[in-house]
SERO-4910 file (N, C-alpha, C, O; in steps of 0.05 Angstrom, whole numbers):
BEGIN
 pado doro    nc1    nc2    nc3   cac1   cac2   cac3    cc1    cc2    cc3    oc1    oc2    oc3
  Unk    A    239    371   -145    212    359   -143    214    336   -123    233    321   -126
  Unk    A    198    330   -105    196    311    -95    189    285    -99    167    280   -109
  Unk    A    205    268    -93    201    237   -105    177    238    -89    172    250    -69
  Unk    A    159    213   -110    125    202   -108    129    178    -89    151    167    -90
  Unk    A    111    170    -70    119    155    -57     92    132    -75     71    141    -84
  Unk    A    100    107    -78     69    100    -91     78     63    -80     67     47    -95
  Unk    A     90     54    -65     89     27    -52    108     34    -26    129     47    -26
  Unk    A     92     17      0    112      9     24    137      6     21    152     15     38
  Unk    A    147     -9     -7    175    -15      0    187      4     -8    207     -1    -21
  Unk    A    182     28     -5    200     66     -4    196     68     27    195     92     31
  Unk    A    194     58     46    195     69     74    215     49     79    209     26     86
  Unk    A    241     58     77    268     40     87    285     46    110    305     35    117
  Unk    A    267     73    125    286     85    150    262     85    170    238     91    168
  Unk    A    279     75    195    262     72    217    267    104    227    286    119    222
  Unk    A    248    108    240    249    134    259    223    132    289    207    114    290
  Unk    A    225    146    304    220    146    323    200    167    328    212    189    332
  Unk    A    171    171    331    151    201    332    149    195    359    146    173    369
  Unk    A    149    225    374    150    239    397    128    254    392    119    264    372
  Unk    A    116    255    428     91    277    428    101    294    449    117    283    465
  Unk    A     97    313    451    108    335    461     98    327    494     77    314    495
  Unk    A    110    333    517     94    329    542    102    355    553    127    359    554
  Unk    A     84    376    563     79    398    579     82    386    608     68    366    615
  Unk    A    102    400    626    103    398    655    118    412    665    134    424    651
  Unk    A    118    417    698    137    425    712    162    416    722    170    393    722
  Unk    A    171    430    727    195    415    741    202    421    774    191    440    786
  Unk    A    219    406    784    221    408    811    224    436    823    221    435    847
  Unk    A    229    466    811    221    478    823    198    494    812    198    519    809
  Unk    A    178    480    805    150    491    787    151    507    762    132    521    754
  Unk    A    169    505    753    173    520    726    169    497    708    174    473    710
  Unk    A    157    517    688    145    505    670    162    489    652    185    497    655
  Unk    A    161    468    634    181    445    633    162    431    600    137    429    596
  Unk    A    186    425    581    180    413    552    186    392    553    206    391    566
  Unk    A    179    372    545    200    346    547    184    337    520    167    350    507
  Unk    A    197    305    513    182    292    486    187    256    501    204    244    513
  Unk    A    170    254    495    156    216    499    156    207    476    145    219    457
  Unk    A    169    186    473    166    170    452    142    153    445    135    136    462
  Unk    A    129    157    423    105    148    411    109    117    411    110    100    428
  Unk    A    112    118    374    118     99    367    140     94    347    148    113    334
  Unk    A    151     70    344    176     74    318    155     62    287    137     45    286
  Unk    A    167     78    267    154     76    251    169     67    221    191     77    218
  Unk    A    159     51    201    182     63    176    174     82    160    151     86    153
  Unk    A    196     96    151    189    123    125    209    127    110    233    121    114
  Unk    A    197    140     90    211    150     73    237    176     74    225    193     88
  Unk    A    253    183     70    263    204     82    280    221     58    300    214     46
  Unk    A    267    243     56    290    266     37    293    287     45    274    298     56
  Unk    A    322    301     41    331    317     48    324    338     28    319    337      4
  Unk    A    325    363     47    308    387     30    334    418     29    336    440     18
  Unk    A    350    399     49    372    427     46    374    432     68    362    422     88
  Unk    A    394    451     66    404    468     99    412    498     89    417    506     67
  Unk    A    412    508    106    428    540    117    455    539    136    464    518    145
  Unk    A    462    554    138    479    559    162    488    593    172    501    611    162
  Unk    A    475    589    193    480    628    203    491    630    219    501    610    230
  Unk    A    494    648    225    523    660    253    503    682    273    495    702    262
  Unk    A    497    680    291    488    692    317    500    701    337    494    685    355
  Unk    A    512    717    346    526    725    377    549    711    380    562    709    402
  Unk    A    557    698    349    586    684    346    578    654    354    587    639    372
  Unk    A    564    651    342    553    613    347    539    610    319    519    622    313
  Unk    A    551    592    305    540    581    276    516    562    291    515    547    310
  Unk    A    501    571    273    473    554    273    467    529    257    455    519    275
  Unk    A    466    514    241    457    499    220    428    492    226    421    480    247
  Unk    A    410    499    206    398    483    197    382    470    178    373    481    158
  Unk    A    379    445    184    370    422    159    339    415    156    330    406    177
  Unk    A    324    417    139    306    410    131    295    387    114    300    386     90
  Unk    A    281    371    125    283    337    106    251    344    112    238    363    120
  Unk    A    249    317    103    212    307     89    219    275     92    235    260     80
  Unk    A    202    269    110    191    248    126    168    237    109    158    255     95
  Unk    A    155    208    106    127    208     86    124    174    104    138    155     96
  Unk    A    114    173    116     99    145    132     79    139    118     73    149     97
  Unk    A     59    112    138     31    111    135     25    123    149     34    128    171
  Unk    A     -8    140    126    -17    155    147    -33    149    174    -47    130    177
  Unk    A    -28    166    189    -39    166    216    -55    185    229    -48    209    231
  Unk    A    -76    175    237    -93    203    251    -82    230    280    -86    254    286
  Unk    A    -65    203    290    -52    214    313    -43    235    325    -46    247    347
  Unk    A    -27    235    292      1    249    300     -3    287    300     -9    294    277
  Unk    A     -2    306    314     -8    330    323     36    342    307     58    332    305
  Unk    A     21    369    301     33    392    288     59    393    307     81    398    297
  Unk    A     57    387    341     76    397    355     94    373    362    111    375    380
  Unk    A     87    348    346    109    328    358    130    331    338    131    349    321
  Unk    A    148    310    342    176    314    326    183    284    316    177    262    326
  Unk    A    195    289    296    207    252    282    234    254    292    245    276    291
  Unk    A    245    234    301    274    225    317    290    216    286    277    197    276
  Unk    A    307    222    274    317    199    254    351    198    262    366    218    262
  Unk    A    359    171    270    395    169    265    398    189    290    416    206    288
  Unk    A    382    189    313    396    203    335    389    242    332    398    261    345
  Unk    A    373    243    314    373    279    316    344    277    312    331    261    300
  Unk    A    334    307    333    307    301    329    303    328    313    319    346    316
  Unk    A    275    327    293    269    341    269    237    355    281    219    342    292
  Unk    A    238    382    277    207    387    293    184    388    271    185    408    256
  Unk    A    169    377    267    146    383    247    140    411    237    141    427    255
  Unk    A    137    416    223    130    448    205    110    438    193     89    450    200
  Unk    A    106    422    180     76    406    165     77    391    159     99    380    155
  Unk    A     47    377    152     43    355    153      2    357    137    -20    366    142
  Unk    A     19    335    110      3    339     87     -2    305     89     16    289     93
  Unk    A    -33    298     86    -44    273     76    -32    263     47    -48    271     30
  Unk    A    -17    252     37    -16    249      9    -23    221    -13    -39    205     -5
  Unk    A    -17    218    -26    -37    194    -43    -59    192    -44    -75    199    -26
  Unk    A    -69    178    -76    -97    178    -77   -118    177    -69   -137    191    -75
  Unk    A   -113    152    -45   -128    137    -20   -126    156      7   -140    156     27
  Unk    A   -102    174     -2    -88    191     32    -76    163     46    -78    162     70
  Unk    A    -66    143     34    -50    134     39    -25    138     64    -18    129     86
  Unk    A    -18    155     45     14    169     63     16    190     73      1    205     60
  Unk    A     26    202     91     30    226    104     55    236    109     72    226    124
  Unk    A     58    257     95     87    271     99     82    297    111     65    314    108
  Unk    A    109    294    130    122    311    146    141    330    136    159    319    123
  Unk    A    144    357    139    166    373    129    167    381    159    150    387    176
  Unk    A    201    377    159    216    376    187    233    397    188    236    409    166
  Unk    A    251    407    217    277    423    208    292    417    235    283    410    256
  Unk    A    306    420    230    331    409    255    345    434    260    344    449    240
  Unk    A    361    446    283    373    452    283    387    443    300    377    427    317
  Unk    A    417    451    301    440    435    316    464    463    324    485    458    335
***
């Protein structure tokens, strides 16, 4: 079950939200990159991992849950940075009474 987030002082990890930027690159091909938003604090739990094997290359990946203040901003296709690895959004639920808080379910792979 997921811990309740119900005061500020549960957001003890800084992280970093990225918005996705669409462009080319020097020879016109199409090109992904991520800009840094803003740094933010949150809450952060880990939801588990996998690990698979592909064409002889282990995969891992990890899935956590992110929970900030909420923000109108933030779009489905950016990503939370945490401790140097970036996590891509999968969803993103208003939560608390007020909608307070907003959590992210993330997944990394590496």
């Amino acid at each position: 079950m997921a811990t309740r987030i119900t005061s500020a002082g549960q957001l003890n990890q800084r992280v970093t939200l990225q918005q996705r930027v669409d462009g080319v690159d020097e020879f016109n091909h199409p090109s992904v990159d991520f800009a840094d938003v803003c740094k933010v604090w949150a809450f952060r739990e880990g939801l588990g991992g996998t690990a698979s094997a592909a064409a002889g290359v282990e995969v891992l990946i990890s899935r956590e849950r992110f929970v900030i203040r909420n923000r109108a901003d933030i779009a489905a296709d950016w990503r939370v940075v945490w401790r140097g690895a970036a996590y891509r959004i999968e969803s993103l639920q208003p939560l608390g009474d007020r909608m307070e808080w907003l959590e992210a379910i993330c997944r990394s792979t590496t």
